[in-house]
Each structure stands twice: as C-alpha cells, then as structure tokens.
C-alpha positions in Angstrom: 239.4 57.6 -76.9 238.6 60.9 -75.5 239.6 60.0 -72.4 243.3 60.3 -73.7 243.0 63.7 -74.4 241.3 64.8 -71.0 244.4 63.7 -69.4 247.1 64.4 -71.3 249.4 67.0 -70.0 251.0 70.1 -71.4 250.0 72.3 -74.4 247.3 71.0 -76.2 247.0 73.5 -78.5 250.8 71.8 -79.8 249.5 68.6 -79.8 246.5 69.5 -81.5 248.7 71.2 -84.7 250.6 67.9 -84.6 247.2 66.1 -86.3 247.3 68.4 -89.6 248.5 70.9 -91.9 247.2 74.1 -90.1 246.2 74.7 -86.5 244.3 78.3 -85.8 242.7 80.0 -83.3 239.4 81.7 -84.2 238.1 84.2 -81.2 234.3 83.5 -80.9 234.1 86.2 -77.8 236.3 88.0 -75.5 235.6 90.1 -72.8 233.7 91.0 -69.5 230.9 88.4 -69.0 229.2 86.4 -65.7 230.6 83.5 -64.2 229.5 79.9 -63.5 229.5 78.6 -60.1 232.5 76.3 -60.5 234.2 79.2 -62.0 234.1 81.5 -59.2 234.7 78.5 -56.8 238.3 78.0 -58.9 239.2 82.1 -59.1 238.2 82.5 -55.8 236.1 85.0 -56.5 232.4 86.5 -55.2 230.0 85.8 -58.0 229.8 89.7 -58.3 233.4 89.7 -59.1 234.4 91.1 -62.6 236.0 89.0 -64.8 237.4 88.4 -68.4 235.9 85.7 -70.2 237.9 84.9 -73.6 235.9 82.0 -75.7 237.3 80.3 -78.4 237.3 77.6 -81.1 240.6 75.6 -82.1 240.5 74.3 -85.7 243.1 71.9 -87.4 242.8 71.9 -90.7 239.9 73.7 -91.0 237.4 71.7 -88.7 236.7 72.8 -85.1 237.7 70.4 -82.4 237.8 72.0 -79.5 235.6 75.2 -78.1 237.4 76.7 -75.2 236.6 79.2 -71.8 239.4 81.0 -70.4 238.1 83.1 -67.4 240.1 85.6 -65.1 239.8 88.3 -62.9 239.4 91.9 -64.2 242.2 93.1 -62.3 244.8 90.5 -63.5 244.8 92.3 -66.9 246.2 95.4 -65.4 249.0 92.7 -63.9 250.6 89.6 -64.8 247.8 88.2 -66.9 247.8 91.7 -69.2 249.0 90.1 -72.6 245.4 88.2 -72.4 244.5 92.0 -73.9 246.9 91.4 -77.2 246.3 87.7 -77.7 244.6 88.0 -80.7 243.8 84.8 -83.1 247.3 83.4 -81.0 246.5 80.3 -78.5 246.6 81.1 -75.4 249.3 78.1 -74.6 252.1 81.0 -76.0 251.1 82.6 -72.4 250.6 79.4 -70.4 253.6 77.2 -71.6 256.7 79.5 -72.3 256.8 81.0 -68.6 258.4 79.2 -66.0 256.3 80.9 -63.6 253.5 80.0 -64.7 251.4 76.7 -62.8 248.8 74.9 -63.3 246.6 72.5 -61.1 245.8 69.2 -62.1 243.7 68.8 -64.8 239.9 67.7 -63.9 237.2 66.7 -65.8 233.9 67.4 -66.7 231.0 66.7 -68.3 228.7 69.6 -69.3 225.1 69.1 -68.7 222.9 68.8 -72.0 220.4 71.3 -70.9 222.8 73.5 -69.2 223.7 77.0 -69.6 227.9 76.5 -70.5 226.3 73.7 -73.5 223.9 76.0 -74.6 226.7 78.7 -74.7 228.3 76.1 -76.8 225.9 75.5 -79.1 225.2 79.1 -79.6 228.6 79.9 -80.8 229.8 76.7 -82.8 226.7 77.4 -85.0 227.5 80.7 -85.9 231.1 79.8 -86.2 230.3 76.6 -88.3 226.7 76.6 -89.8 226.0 73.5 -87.6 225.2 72.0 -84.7 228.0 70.9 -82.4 229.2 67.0 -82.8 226.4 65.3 -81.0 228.0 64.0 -77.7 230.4 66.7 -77.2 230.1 66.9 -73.7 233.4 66.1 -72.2 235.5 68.4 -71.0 238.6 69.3 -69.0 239.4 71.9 -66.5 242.5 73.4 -64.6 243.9 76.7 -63.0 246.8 78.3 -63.8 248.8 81.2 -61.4 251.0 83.5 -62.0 252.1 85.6 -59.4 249.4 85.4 -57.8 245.5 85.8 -59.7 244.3 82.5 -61.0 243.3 82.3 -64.8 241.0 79.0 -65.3 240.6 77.5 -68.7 237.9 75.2 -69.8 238.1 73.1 -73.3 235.5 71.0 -74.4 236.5 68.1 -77.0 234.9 67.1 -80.1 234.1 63.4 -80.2 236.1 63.3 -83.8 239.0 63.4 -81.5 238.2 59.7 -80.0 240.1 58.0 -82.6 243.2 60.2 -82.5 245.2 60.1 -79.9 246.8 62.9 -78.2 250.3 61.6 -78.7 250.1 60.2 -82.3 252.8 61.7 -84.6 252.2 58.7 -87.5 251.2 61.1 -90.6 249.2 57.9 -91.5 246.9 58.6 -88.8 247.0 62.5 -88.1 243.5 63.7 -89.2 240.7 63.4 -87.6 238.6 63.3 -90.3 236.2 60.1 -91.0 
C-alpha cells in the first residue's frame, strides 16, 4: 500500500535500494525555474523569489519509481545548501541524512491534480526519460522541509503505484522487486 511509503520516515532513497540490485539517481533537470504556490508558501518565499529547482527520477533496478522536486532558494547555494551544485547522479538523502544539523518537518501528503501543471511536468519528463507514459494513477505524493542553518530546502517525491505491493520496510529477498 502506498500509503506505507508516504509515511515512512527517514531516507527513502536507502529504503528504496533495499528492493533490488541497483538503486540510481538519473537528473531529469536542475536549475533556476518558477515555483508553485505551495512551494513558496513552504520556503517562505515571494513568488518572484529565485530559486533552484533540481528534478529527478529514482530507478531500482532499472525501472523508475519515484520522480522527485527539490526546490530552494538561490541564495542558499552560496550557503549551507552549496553541495546541491556538486550533487550530481548522487541522491540527495547523502545531504539530508548524514548531517546532524539538518531537520525536517513532518512529512505531508499530496495528491497532484491530473490536469495540473506539477502532473503535467511529470508526465513531460518520465516520457522522455522512459519512452512512456507515467504509471496511470501516480498521483500520490509526499512533501516536507528540511533547514539547515537557516534557508529551507523542500522536497517533493511522487510514488509509482508499482510500489503498492512493497512495502517500505521489506528486507525478505523473496519479495524485494517491484516488478509484476
């Protein structure tokens, strides 16, 4: 059940390589771009504000699971969120989850509107990245800001619905894909 993984806690990018032979991190965008409303809301921003947008799939074997936003301000790169710049193919829990400094509010979720502009992003970019539409029914997402020293950095992930029948916290090889 999705719901599972909307909750649980922690690095998912970890629990995520825990389900198969190779977890990666393929970069579909990063850079300056606009914001949505409930991201300016959550930096605490004006919606003129420049930001960093970084946008990226997470694969496990191969197939893309999750399609992820992380959004911060501009000016954090030149300060406590500057590896952001280096990241690379890495996920971005090496930043989030290894820094004692570093917290995070709770975890909310979210459904993304069918019509709307963050699932039409979406689509855009996992059928470039795959040669297909996304899952039909990936919709549900999960939300939370993370500070360090100050400027926020808010991170958006979006589940594939092949993750319903895995749980987040399964560690039986009989049971680790999520393949059907």
């Amino acid at each position: 059940m999705l719901r599972q993984w909307l909750r649980a806690p922690g690095s998912l990018s970890r629990r995520l390589a825990g389900l198969g032979e190779r977890f990666e991190v393929q970069t579909l965008r990063q850079g300056p771009a606009r914001l949505r409303c409930d991201e300016v809301a959550d930096l605490r921003l004006h919606s003129g504000g420049r930001t960093w947008v970084r946008e990226v799939l997470l694969r496990v074997d191969g197939e893309a699971l999750v399609w992820a936003r992380s959004v911060v301000p501009c000016a954090a790169l030149k300060g406590p969120w500057r590896a952001l710049l280096g990241l690379g193919t890495r996920p971005l829990a090496d930043l989030l989850f290894k820094d004692p400094r570093v917290t995070r509010t709770a975890l909310r979720r979210e459904r993304l509107l069918r019509g709307g502009p963050m699932r039409r992003r979406l689509e855009r970019q996992w059928q470039r990245a795959n040669r297909a539409s996304p899952p039909h029914g990936m919709l549900w997402a999960r939300s939370s800001v993370f500070c360090k020293r100050g400027p926020p950095l808010r991170v958006m992930e979006v589940f594939s619905p092949r993750l319903a029948g895995v749980g987040p916290h399964t560690t039986d090889a009989s049971v680790r894909s999520p393949r059907r």
